[in-house]
N, C-alpha and C positions, 0 to 999 in steps of 0.2 A: 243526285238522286239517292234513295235511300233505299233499304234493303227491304224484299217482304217475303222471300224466303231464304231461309239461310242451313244449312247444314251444319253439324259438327261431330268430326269421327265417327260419321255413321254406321253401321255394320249392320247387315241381316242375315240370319244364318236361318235356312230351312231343315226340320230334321225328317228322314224319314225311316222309320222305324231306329232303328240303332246307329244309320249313317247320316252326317250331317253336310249340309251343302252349303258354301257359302254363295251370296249371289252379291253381296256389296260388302267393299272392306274400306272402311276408314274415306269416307266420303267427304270433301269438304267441300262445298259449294256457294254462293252467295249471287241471289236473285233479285236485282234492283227492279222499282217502280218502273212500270213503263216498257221494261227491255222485251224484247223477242228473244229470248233466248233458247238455243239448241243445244241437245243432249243425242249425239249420233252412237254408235254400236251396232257391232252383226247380233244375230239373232241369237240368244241367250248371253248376249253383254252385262244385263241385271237395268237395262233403261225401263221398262215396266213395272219392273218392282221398284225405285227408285221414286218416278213417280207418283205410285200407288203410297210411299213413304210422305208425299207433299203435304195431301191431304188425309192423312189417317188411317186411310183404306189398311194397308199394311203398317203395322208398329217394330220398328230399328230393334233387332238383336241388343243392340248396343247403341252411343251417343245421341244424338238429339235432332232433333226437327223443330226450326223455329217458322213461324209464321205472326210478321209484322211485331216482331222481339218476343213475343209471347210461344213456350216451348208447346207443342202440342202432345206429345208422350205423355203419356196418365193420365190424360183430362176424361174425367168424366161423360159418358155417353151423349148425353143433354150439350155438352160444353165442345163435344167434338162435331155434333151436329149442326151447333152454331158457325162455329169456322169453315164447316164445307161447304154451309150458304155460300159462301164469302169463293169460292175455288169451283167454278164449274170444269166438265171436262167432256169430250167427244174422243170415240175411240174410232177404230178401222172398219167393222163392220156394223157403224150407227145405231145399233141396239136401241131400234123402237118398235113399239109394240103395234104389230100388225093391223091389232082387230079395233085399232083407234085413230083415229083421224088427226089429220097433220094438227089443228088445234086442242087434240086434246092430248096427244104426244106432247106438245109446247109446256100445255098447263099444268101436267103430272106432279111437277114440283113444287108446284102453288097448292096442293091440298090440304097442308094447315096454314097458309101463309095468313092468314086474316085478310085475303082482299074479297071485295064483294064482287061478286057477279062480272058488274061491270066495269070494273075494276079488272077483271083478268082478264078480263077481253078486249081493254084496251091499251094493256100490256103488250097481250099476243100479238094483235094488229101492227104496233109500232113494232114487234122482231120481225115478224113477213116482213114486213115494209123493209125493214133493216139487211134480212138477207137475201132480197128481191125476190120473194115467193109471195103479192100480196093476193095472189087468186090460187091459193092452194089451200086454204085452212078446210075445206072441208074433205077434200081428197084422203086417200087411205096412202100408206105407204107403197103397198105392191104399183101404185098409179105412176110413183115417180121414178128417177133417174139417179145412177147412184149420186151424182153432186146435188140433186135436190135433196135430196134423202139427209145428206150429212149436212148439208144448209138448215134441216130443220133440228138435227140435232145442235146445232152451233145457237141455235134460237132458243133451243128448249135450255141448252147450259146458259144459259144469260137471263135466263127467267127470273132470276133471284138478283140481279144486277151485280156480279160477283167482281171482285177485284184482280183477280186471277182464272186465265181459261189454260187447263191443261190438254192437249193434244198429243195423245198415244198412237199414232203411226194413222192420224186422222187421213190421209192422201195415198197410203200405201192401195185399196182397194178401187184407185178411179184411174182414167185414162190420162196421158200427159195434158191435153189443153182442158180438163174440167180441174184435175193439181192444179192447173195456174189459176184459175178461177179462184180456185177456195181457199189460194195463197194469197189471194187477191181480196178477197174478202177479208182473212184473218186479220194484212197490213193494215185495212182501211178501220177495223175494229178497236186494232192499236193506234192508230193516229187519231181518229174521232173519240172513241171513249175514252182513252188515255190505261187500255185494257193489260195490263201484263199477260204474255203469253209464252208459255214455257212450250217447247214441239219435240215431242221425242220421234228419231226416226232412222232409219238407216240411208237414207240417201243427200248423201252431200249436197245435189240440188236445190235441193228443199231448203237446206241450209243456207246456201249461198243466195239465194229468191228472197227470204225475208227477214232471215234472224241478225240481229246484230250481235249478238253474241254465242260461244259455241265451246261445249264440254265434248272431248272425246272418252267414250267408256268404253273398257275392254275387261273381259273378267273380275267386275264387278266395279275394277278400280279408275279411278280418273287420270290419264295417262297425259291430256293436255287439256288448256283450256285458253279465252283469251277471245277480244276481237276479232268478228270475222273476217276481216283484211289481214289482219297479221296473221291470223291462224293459214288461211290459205295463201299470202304470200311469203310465208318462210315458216312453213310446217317441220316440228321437231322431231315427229318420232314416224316410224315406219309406216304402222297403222294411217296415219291420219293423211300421209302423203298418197297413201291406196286410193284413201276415200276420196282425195281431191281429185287425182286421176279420173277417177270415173265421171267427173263434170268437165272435162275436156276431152278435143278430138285429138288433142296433140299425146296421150298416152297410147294410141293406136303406132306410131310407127314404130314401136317395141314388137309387134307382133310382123310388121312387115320389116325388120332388120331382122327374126327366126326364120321367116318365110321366106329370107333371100330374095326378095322382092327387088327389080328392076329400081323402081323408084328409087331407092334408097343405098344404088350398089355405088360403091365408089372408083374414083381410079387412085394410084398413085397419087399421097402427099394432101389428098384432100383428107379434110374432118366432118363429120356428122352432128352437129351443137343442137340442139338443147338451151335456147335464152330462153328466159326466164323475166316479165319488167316487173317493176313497182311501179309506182303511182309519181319515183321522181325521176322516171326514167322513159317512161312509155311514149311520152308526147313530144319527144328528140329524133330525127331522123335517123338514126342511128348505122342504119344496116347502110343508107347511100352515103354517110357521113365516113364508114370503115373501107367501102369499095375505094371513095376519090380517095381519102389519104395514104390508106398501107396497100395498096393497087392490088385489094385480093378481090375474088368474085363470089359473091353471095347467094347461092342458087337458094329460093324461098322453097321446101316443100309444104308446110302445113303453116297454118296462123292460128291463133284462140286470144282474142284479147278483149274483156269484158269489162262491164261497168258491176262493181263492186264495193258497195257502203258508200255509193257518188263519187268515185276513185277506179280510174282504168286499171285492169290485171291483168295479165295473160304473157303471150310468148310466142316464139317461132321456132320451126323447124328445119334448121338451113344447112346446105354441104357449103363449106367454104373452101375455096381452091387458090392458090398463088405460091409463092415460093413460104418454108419455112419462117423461116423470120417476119416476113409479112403478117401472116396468118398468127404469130406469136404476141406480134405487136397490135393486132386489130382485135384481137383476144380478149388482151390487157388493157385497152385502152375502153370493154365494154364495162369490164368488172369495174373500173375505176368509174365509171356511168350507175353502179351500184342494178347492173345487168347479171342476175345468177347462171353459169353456163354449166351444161351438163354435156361433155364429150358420150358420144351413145358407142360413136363408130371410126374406126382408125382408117385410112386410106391404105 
């Protein structure tokens, strides 16, 4: 696939009054056809202004913005206007206007388009259709739900049939089963139109539900990046092992090993592990494979193991008891299984 947006040493610096703020340093990014890609950060990371850098909105301190090899930095009003046909975008609070109707919130964008009449209304038609709202076009906004609401902004961004939809924290303001919905939609967007979709957002979910690929931002700067499988199964830096925690139940027995919690109290010579599988590891029996051979006992506290880019992920949380040496060798023989183990808790 080939690239349609691309960074280069990007930087933005905000000045206010005499004090200047960086919000992006030295950015390098590159956004192939087709991908889901995700841009995670806690809140003032610089993933909005970043962003807002894709399409114009905001113009880089420093280095470049390309779109489909062409630099967008200096381009002329008229010439910027052109290219953001081409990048629609839907943000967290759906930003449609009230006092106008689901169809004519759709067609706002169509106002110098040269279509005729009927022509934009049979545009409109086929987006309901598309994001299953085809009995809403005359309804007002206050009528709907906040996933209706953002369904028609997802309609109205695609009015100009853009080649790119960017989404700024598009799911942060809905409930968890209307998020799957609209994660559901987005996927079916990108495998039917063949739509690039860039997802800014703070929550690893989101990530792990539809993107195929995933930048981690921290203070402006890109700290990792990389396929979503490998980013979440052997995540490098601090940050981004936070954010995968927070999509498993298995980061919970950290706060019941604080709380001294029964579950998790040991005796004597026993260990608290932390496995960890990959995709060549998951589908082996492993844990009844370590009891029969090194004769130790595996008590299971917690499990999380997911399907991930069509590839199983996840882990367990187990006390293992037997003699030293046992427990040394059943250890050993997971990591050589290409099993990651994290000792939590000593006996």
């Amino acid at each position: 696939m080939s690239e349609i947006i691309r960074t280069e040493n990007m930087a933005k610096v905000f000045t206010d009054g005499k004090k200047a703020h960086t919000v992006l340093r030295d950015v390098n990014l590159s956004i192939e056809k087709g991908d889901i890609f995700g841009i995670i950060g806690y809140s003032g990371a610089g993933k909005s202004t970043l962003v807002r850098c894709f399409n114009g909105i905001e113009k880089p301190t420093r280095g470049n913005v390309f779109f489909e090899d062409r630099s967008i930095v200096g381009l002329k009003a008229s010439e910027l206007r052109t290219i953001r046909r081409k990048i629609g975008m839907i943000f967290q609070q759906f930003n449609l206007m009230p006092s106008r109707t689901v169809f004519d919130n759709i067609a706002l964008p169509l106002k110098h388009s040269g279509l005729t009449k009927k022509e934009t209304s049979k545009r409109i038609k086929e987006l309901l259709q598309l994001v299953s709202l085809p009995d809403k076009e005359d309804s007002y906004p206050a009528q709907l739900s906040g996933g209706q609401k953002q369904r028609v902004a997802i309609a109205r961004a695609l009015v100009n049939q853009p080649k790119v939809l960017l989404c700024d924290e598009a799911t942060s303001a809905l409930d968890p089963k209307t998020t799957k919905s609209i994660l559901y939609l987005l996927k079916k967007l990108n495998e039917e139109l063949g739509l690039t979709i860039v997802v800014i957002t703070h929550e690893m979910s989101v990530v792990r539900e539809i993107c195929h690929k995933v930048a981690v931002l921290d203070k402006g700067k890109i700290l990792e990046e990389g396929d979503v499988y490998t980013v979440f199964s052997n995540p490098q830096e601090k940050l981004t092992q936070s954010f995968i925690e927070t999509t498993s139940t298995l980061g919970n027995v950290k706060e019941l090993i604080k709380a001294n919690s029964p579950v998790v109290k040991l005796q004597p010579g026993q260990l608290l592990l932390k496995i960890s599988y990959s995709a060549d590891s998951v589908s082996e029996p492993l844990i009844s494979y370590i009891s029969r051979q090194y004769n130790v006992d595996a008590d299971i506290i917690a499990g999380d193991v997911q399907i991930l880019s069509d590839h199983p992920l996840g882990g367990l949380i187990i006390i293992l008891s037997g003699q030293k040496t046992d427990i040394d060798h059943a250890t050993h023989y997971l990591e050589k299984k290409h099993v990651a183990i994290e000792v939590l808790n000593h006996g």
